[in-house]
C-alpha positions in Angstrom: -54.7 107.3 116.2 -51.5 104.6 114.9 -51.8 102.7 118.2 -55.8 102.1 117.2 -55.9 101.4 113.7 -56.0 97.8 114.1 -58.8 98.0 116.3 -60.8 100.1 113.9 -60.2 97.6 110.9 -61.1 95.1 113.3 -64.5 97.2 113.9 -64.6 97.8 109.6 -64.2 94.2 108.9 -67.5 93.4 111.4 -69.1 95.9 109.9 -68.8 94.6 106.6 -69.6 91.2 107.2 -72.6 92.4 109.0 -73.8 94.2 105.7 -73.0 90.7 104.0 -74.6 88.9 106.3 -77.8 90.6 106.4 -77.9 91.8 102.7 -76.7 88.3 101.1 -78.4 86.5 104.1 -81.8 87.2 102.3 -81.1 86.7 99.2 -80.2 83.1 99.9 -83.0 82.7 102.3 -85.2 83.6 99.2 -83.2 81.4 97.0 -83.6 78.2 99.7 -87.6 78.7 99.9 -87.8 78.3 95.9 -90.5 76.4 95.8 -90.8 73.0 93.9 -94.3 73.2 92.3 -94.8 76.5 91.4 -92.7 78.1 88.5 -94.5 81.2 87.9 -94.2 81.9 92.0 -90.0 81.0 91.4 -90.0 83.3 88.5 -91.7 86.0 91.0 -89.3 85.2 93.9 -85.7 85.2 91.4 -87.5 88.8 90.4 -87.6 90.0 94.0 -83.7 89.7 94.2 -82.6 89.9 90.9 -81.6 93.6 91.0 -79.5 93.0 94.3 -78.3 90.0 94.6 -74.6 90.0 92.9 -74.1 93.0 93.9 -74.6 91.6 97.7 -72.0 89.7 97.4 -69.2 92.2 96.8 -69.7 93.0 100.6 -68.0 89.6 101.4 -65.3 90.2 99.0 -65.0 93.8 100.9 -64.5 91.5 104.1 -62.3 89.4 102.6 -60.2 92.1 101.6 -59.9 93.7 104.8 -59.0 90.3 106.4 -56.1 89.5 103.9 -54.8 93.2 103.5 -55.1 94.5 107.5 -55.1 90.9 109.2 -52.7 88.5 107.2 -51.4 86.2 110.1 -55.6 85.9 110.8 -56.5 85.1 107.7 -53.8 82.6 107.3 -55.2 81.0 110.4 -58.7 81.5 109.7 -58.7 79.8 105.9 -56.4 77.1 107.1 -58.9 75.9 110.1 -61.8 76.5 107.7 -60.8 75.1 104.3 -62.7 72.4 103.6 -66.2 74.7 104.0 -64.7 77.7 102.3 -64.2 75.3 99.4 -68.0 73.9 99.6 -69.1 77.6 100.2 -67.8 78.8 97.0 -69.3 75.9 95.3 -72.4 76.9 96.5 -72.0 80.5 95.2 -70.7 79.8 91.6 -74.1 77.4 91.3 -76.1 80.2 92.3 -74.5 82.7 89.5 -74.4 79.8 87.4 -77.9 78.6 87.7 -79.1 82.2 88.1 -78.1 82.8 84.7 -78.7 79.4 83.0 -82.2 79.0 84.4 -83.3 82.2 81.4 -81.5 80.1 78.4 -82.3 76.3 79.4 -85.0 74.9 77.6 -88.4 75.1 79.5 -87.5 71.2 80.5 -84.4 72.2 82.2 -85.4 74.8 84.2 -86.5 73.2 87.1 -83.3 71.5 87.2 -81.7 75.0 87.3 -83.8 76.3 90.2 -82.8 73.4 91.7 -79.5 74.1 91.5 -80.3 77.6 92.7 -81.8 76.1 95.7 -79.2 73.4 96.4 -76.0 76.5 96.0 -78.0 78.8 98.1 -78.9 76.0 101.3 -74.8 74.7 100.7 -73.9 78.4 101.2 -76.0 79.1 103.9 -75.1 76.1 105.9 -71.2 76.4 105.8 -71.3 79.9 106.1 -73.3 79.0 109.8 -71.2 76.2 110.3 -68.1 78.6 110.1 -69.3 81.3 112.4 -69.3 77.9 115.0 -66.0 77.1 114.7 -64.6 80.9 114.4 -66.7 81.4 117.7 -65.3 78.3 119.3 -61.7 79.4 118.6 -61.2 76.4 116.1 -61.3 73.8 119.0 -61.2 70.6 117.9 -63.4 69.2 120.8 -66.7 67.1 120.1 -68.7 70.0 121.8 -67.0 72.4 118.9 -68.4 70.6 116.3 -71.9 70.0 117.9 -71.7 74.1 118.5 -70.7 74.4 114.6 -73.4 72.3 113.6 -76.1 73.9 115.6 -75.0 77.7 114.7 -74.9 76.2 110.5 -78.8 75.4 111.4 -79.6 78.7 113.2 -78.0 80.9 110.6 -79.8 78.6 107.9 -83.1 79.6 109.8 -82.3 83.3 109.5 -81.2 83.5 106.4 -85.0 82.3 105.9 -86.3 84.1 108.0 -85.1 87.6 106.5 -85.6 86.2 103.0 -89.6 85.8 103.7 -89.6 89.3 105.2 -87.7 90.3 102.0 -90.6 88.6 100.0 -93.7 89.7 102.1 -91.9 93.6 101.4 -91.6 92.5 97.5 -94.2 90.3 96.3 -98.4 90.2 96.8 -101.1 87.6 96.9 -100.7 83.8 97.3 -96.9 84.0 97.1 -97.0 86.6 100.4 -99.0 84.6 102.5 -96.9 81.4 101.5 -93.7 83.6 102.8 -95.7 84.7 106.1 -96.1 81.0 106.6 -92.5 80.7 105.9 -90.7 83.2 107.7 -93.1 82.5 110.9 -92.0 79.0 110.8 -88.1 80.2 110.3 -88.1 82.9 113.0 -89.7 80.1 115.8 -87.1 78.0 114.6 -83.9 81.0 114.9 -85.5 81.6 118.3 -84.9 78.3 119.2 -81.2 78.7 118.0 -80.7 81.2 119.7 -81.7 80.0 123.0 -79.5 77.5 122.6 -76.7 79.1 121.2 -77.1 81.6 124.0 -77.3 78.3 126.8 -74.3 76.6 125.1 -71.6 79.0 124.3 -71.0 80.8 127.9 -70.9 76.8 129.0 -68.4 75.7 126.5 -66.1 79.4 126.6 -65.4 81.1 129.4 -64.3 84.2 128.2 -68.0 84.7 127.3 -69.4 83.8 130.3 -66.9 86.4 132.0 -67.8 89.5 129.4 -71.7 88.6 129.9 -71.9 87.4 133.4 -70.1 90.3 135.5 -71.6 92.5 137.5 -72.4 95.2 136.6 -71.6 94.6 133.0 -74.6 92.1 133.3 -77.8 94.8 133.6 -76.0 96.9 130.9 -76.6 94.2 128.4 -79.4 92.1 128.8 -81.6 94.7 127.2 -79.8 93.3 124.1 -80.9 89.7 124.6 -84.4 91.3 126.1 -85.0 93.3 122.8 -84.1 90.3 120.3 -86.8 88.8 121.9 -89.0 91.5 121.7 -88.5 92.0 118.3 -89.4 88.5 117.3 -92.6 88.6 119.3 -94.1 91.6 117.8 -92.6 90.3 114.0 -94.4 87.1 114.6 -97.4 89.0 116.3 -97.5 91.5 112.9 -97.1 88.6 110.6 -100.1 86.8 112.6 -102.3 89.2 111.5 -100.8 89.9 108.4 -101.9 86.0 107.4 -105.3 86.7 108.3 -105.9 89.7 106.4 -105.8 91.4 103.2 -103.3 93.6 104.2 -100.4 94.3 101.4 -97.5 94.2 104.0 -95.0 96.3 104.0 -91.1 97.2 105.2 -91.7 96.9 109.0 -91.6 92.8 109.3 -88.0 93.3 107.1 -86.4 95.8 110.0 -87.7 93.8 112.4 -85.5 90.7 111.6 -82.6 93.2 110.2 -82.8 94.6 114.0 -82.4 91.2 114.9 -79.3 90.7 112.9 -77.2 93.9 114.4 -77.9 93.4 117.7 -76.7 89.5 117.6 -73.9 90.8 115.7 -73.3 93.5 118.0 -73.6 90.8 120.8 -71.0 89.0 119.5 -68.8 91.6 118.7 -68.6 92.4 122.1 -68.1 88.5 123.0 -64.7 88.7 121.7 -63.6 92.3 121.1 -60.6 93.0 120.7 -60.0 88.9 119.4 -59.9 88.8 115.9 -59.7 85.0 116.3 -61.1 84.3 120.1 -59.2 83.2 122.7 -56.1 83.1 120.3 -54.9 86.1 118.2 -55.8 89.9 119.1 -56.1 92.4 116.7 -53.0 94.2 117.8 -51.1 91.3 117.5 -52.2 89.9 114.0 -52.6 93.5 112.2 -50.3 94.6 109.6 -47.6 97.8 109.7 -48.8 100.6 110.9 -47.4 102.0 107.5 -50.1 99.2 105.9 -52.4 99.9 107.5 -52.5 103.8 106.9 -52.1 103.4 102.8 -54.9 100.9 102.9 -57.0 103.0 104.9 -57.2 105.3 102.0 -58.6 102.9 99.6 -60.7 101.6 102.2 -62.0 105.2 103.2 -62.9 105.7 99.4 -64.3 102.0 98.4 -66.4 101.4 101.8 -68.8 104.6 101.1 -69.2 104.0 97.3 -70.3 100.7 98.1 -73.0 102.2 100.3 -73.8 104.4 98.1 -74.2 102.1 95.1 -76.3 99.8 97.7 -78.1 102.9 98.9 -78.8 104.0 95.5 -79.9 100.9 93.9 -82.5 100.1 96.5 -84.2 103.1 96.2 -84.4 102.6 91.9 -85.9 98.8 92.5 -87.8 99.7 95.7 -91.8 98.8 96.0 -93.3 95.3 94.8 -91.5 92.8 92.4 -92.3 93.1 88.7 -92.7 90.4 86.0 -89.2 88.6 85.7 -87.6 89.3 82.4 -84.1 88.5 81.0 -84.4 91.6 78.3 
């Protein structure tokens, strides 16, 4: 069990950046469709999120943790490469919680400006977070094709991050505002199709330990049906919301686990990219863990913290679950 601990942290630590990812992801997809000329519609759509949102974020401090306290010579290595958008990241997340909050005690004639800022923090965050997966995936090469890969992957997540933020609003809101987020999150999931074509094309070209994991026979058959079902998946979501725009239909949560599918298997599929690399090509998890000693002690806290935290996120979805109320700061 010693000998495999860092492997299982390594395992924890996707795990939790997974939940981040697809928890926070829509929040900020919601936050980046804030629309410009409707303020009862943005008061609607900050509703939608408002009893989740913060409490989103603690999964990417739960990652972070993990990285510092079982990984230390990764993280060292990972912030150092990635400084400059960790920085702009952060910006972007103290202008949500800023703007979140300031937007209910501004005068009426500053609010926009608020939103705005809510919108301008939430498509900063999105885009460096995306722009970071790139350059984690591309081992931190400093190669022209690295940054064109880091560029493209910042646009794809920015498209998913949409995309599950206007399933999150066709589950939470009704009427005008829920067809406007069909429109949105059909136009969003074309688009993250189209990323992931690419990113799919692009990365076995540009690393060839990815080629070798997805390529191989017979490792090939075992997992196309992951690539096959992403696919899928978008086609009957985008099928679903078809006819959800032309009806009267209230939606509901299917169109949500559609794109939430979506996210686990391309996170599983990249998880088994670079398994057992914490940084690819570079570090393994063996090699960049802490003592075993570490480790064990840490394991306890993390043993404890991990399943309050999914409990509190289990138990809070289920007080705020059905449609969106009216937003009030009481």
């Amino acid at each position: 069990m010693m000998a495999y601990l860092p492997e299982i942290y390594l395992i924890l630590l996707g795990f939790t950046v997974f939940m981040y990812a697809m928890l926070d992801g829509y929040d900020l997809g919601v936050g980046m469709l804030l629309p410009a000329n409707n303020e009862a519609q943005r008061d609607k759509m900050i509703a939608s999120i408002g009893p989740f949102w913060d409490a989103n974020e603690t999964w990417l401090v739960l990652a972070v943790g993990i990285l510092l306290i079982a990984f230390p010579t990764a993280h060292s290595q990972i912030l150092t490469k990635l400084y400059l958008p960790t920085v702009l990241m952060l910006i972007g997340l103290i202008m949500r919680g800023v703007a979140f909050d300031f937007r209910a005690k501004a005068r009426a004639d500053y609010k926009n400006r608020w939103d705005t800022a809510f919108r301008f923090g939430s498509t900063l965050t999105a885009l460096t977070q995306g722009y970071m997966i790139g350059r984690y995936v591309m081992g931190f090469s400093d190669t022209w094709s690295a940054y064109v890969f880091a560029l493209l992957s910042a646009v794809c997540v920015m498209s998913a991050y949409i995309y599950i933020g206007g399933a999150w609003l066709i589950l939470k809101t009704e009427g005008e505002l829920q067809r406007r987020a069909v429109l949105w999150a059909r136009i969003a999931g074309w688009l993250m199709a189209l990323g992931i074509i690419a990113i799919s094309v692009v990365n076995p070209i540009v690393n060839p330990m990815v080629a070798e994991r997805w390529f191989q026979f017979p490792q090939f058959w075992l997992l196309m049906p992951i690539p096959v079902a992403v696919f899928v998946i978008i086609f009957v979501v985008e099928r679903y919301l078809y006819k959800l725009d032309h009806s009267t239909h209230a939606g509901n949560v299917w169109p949500f686990v559609g794109v939430a599918s979506i996210f686990a298997l391309s996170f599983f599929g990249l998880g088994y990219s670079f398994f057992p690399d914490i940084i690819p090509g570079q570090l393994t998890a063996q090699a960049a863990a802490s003592a075993p000693e570490t480790l064990m002690i840490t394991g306890i806290g993390v043993v404890i913290v991990m399943p309050m935290i999914l409990a509190y996120t289990i138990l809070v979805y289920r007080i705020f679950k059905g449609k969106a109320s009216e937003l009030s700061y009481k």
